[in-house]
N, C-alpha and C positions, 0 to 999 in steps of 0.2 A: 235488263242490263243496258245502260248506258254506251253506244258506239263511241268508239276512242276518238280523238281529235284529228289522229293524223294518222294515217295509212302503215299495215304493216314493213312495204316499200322504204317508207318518210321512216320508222325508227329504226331499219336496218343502217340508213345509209347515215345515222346521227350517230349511230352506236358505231360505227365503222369511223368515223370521222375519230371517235374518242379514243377509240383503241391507237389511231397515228398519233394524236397526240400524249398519249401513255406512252407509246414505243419512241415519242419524240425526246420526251420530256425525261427518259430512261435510256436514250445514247449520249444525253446534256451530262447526265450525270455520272457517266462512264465518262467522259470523255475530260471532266473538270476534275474527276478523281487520277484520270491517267497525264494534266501535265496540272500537278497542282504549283508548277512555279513557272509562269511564262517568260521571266527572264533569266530563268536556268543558263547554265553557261551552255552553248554551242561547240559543236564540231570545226573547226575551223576545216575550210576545201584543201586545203597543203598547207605544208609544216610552214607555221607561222615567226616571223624574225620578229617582231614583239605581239606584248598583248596589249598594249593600253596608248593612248595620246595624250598628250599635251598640250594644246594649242594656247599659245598667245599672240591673241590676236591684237595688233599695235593699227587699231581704227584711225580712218583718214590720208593712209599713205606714206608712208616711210621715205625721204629722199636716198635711192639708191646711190645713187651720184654721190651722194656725203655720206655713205656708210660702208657698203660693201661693195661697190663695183668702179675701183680705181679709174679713170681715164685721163690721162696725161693731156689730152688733145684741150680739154677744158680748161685747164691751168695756162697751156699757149696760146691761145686762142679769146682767151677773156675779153671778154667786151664788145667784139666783132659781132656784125647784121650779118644776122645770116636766114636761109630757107629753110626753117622747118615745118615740112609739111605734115600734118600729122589729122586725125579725125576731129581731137578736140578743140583746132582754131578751125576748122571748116562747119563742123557745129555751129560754132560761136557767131561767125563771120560771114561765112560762105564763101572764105577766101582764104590763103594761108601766106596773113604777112609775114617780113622780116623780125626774127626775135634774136635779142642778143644776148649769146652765149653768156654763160653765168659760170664760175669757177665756184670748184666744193668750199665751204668755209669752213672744215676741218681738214686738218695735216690727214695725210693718208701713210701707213708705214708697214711694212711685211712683218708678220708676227708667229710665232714658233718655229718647231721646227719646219711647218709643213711652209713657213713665208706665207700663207696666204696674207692679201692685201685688206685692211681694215683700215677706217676713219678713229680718228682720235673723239668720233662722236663720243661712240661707245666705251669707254677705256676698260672696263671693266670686262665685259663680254670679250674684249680684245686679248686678255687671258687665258681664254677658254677656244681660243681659233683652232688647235688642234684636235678639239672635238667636234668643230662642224663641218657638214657638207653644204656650200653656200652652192645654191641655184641664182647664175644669173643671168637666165635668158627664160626667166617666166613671161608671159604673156595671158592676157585674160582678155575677159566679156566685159562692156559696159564703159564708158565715160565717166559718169556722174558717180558717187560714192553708193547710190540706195542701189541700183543695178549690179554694180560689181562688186557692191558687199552681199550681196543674193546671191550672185555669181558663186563668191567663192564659197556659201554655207552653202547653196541646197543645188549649186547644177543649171541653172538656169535665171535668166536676167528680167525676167517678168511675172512668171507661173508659180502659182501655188505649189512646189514639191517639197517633200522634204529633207532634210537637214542630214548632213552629213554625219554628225551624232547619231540620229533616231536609225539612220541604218544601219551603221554601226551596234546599234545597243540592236534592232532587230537580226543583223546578222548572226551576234555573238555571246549575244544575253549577257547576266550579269557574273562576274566572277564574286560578290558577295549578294547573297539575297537579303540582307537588312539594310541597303543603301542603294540610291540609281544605280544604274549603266550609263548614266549622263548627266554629266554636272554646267550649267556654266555659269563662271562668276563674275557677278559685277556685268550684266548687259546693258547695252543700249537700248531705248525706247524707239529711237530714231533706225533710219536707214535698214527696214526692213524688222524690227524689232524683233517679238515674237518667233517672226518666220522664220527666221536666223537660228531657235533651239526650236522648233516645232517636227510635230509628226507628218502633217498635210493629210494626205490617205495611210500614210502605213496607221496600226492600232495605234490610239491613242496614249496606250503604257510605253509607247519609244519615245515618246515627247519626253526633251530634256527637263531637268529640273534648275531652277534660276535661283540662286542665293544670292540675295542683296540684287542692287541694279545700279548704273550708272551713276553718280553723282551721289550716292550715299554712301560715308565712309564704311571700309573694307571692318572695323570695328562693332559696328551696329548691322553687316549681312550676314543673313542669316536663314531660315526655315521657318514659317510662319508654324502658328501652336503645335513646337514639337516637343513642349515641355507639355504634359496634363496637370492640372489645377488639381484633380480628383486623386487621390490615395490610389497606388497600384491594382490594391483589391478591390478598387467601385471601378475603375479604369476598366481592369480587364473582363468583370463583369458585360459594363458597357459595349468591350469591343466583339466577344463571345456572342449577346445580343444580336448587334449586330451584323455579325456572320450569318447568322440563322435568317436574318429578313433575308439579306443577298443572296445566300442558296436559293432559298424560296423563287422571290424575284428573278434569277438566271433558270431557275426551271423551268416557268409562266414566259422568257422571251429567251429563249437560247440561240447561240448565235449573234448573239446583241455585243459588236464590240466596245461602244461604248460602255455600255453595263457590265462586261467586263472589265475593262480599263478602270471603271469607277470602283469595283469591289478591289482590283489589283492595287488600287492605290490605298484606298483604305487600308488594306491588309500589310502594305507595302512602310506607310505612314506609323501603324501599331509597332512593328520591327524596327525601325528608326527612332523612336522613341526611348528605347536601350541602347540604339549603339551610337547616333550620328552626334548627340552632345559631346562624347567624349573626342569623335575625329574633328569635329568644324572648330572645338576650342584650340590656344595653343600655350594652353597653362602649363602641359606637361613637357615643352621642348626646353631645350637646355641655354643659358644665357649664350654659348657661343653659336648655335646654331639661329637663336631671335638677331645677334649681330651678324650672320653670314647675311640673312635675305636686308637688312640695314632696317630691321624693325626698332622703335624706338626712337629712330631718328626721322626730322621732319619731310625731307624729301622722299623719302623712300617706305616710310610705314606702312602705307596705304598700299602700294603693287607687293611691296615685301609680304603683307598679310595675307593678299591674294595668291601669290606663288606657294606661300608655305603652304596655306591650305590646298592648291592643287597638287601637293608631295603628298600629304597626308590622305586626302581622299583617294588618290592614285593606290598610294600603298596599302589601301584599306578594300583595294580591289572594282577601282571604278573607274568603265572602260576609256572613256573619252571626257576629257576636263577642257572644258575651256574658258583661258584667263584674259578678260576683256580689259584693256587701255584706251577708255574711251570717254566720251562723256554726251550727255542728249541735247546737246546743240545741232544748228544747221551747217556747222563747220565743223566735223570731228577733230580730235586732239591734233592729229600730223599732219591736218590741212594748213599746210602754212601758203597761200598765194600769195602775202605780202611783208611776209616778214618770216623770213626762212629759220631766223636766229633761234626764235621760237622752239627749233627743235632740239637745242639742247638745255631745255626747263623741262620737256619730257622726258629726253634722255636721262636725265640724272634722275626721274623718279623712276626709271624702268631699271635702267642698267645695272646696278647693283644686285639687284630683287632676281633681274633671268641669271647673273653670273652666279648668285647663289644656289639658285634651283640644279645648276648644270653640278654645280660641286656637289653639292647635298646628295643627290640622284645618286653622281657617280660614288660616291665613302658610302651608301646604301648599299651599294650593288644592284641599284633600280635601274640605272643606264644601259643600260647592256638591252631589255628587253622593253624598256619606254621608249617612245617616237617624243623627242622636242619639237614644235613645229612653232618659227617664228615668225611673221608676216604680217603685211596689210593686204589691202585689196587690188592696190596697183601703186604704182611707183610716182617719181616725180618727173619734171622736163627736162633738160640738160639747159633750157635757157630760163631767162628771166622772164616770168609774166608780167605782161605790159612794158615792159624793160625797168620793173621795179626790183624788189629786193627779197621775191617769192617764187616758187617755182609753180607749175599746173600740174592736173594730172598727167600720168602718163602710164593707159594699158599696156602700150606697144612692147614693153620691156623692162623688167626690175628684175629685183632680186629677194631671198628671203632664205634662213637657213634652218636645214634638219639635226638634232644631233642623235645619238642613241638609233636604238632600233636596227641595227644590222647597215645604217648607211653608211660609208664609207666616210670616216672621219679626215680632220685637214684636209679638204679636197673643193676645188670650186669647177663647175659644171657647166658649160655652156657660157654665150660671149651672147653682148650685146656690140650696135656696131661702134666704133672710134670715138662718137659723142655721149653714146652711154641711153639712145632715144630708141631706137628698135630691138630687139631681140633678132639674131642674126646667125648663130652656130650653136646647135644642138638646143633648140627651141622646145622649151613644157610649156604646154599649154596645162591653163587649170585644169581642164579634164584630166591631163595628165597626172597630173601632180595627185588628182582625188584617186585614179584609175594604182597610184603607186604607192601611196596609204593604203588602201583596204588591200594591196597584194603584201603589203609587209606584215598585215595581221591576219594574213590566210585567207581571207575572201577575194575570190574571183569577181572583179568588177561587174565584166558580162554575164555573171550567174546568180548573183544579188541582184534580183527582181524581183519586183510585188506586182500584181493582175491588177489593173483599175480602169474601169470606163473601157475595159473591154480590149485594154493592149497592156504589153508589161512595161513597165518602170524601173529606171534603175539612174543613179547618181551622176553617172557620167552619158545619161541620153543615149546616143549613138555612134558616141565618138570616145576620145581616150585611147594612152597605149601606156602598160607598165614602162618606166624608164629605168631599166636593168642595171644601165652602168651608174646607178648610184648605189646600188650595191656594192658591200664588202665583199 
């Protein structure tokens, strides 16, 4: 009889080795049977004021000063050299010359009952003033647009983290499991692209989903092959298939969250395939509500198209939508530095489209428990750049309004000081502002954390504080 190759010892500890991975490869498969939907809806930490956002985000910068944050002193004052010292002429310069004051180039007038102050930018949104809570003493990270457009998605003005979405969708799962927990529409390529709807470290499945992108009509975005070519019965054939390899596959590396992420999409892609044709179209809205968001007509079709469909995805139970104004140049839409006027060609393609969404919302009954959130990244200067006919950035202080969601409607929030250039009484910081979304939809800022590289993670870093009195 032939001596075996390898020692009693050698095949104990081979057969030992099999038997972990039997018992590995058999808590993978308990454990994929016990959450077989990883974007299941969540527990929210306390009673939640709504469940879902809206963001429109208006890329580039918004001039406060010409929209929402009245200052008289600017109208008096017109023309006059004066010292504004600020970070971004000491950037620029290394000094901070004389710039001369600029007046708003829209009428400014108190509007409903509550009077708050708006610009005749927006005339339309100017309707709807007794539904917002206008912030106007934000403040944020960053100078330059790619920083402070980071800033406000993911928490940070440099580092790979993620996105404000993808914690969201991992805080609170999804409330439909045939479509995201993250939508955003119409992005940018620019100013942080990607990283702006990314996961970073959390799984891969919180990574937002992008329909359509910048600079391609709102008519033509869409979900790449989410029609199948193949007859439902070779389809589901096909998808059944392959479920069987992915089991397989997630048994052989368990723990693999990519490999997970890639069967959740797959699986996730099969179920959208029944249902998201019917929400991303808008064959079935009714000719008065195509005229509410100004579809149809040339200014406004294109945001109009985008808004509707963040009502319809929203209503269809998807947590965080966000509707991009922007387009993939080196000068986002509401960067005007030299020609301010410029902002009301965008105004007239936005204005119509958000006043719609707030009315729609509210004849729903979706207001009540949706967050509006309308903003840029930072605000403009109270003077002229270069002393021409355009304003600069400006972190130091803007503004931006919520409606819905439990905040206190008609009401404006904090002061910037007499020129409309710093933030000066009752001060959000962005942390803020992120730290008082996720408490209006139940998550505990400081308790939304994910373990990576060995420290926890969470959206607001180290800082942030709910701001309560924007509460109702």
């Amino acid at each position: 009889m032939n001596a075996l190759p390898f020692s009693r010892r050698r095949a104990l500890q081979s057969l030992a080795c099999g038997f972990g991975q039997i018992a590995l490869a058999g808590m993978a498969a308990k454990t994929a049977q016990a959450d077989p939907a990883p974007l299941a809806p969540k527990p929210a930490g306390h009673p939640a004021r709504a469940k879902r956002i809206i963001f429109l985000f208006m890329q580039g910068g918004v001039s406060h000063v010409d929209s929402f944050d009245y200052k008289a002193k600017l109208l008096a004052e017109d023309g006059r050299m004066l010292d504004f010292a600020d970070l971004r002429s000491l950037a620029k310069t290394g000094k901070s010359p004389q710039q001369r004051v600029m007046r708003p180039l829209w009428n400014f007038a108190q509007h409903g009952q509550s009077g708050l102050w708006a610009s005749d930018l927006f005339p339309e949104t100017c309707k709807h003033m007794d539904k917002l809570c206008v912030i106007r003493s934000m403040h944020t990270e960053g100078i330059a647009h790619g920083p402070a457009t980071l800033f406000l998605h993911t928490g940070t003005t440099t580092f790979v983290r993620p996105s404000m979405g993808a914690w969201i969708s991992y805080g609170l799962g999804s409330e439909n499991q045939n479509l995201p927990s993250f939508v955003t529409i119409s992005p940018s390529l620019g100013n942080g692209g990607p990283r702006n709807y990314g996961n970073a470290f959390l799984p891969p499945l919180f990574q937002g989903t992008a329909i359509g992108r910048a600079g391609v009509p709102a008519t033509e975005a869409t979900i790449g092959n989410l029609r199948s070519p193949r007859s439902p019965a070779d389809a589901r054939r096909q998808f059944d298939l392959l479920r069987e390899i992915n089991t397989e596959q997630l048994l052989q590396k368990p723990g693999d969250s990519e490999l997970e992420a890639v069967i959740s999409s797959y699986e996730l892609a099969w179920r959208m395939q029944g249902s998201a044709p019917g929400v991303l179209g808008v064959e079935g809205e009714s000719p008065e509500t195509l005229a509410l968001y100004g579809i149809g007509e040339k200014a406004t079709d294109n945001f109009g198209r985008q808004c509707l469909l963040a009502r319809r995805l929203c209503e269809s139970g998807v947590r965080f939508v966000q509707v991009n104004y922007g387009d993939n140049t080196n000068n986002p839409a509401w960067d005007q530095h030299s020609n301010l006027k410029k902002h009301g060609d965008h105004a007239l393609a936005v204005d119509r489209p958000v006043a719609g969404l707030l009315a729609d919302l509210q004849q729903r009954g979706l207001l009540e428990d949706t967050i509006v959130w309308w903003g840029g990244e930072f605000g403009r200067t109270p003077y002229a750049e270069k002393n021409g006919t355009g304003r600069d950035h400006n972190p130091a202080g803007f503004s931006l309004w919520l409606a819905g969601g439990g905040f206190k409607a008609g009401t404006a929030y904090g002061e910037t000081d007499e020129w409309g250039h710093h933030a000066v009484v009752n001060k959000v910081h962005m942390h803020d502002l992120h730290a008082t979304l996720l408490h209006a939809l139940g998550l505990d800022h400081e308790a939304l954390t994910f373990r990576h590289a060995g420290r926890d993670f969470r959206l607001t870093d180290v800082s942030g504080q709910v701001v309560r009195d924007l509460f109702a």
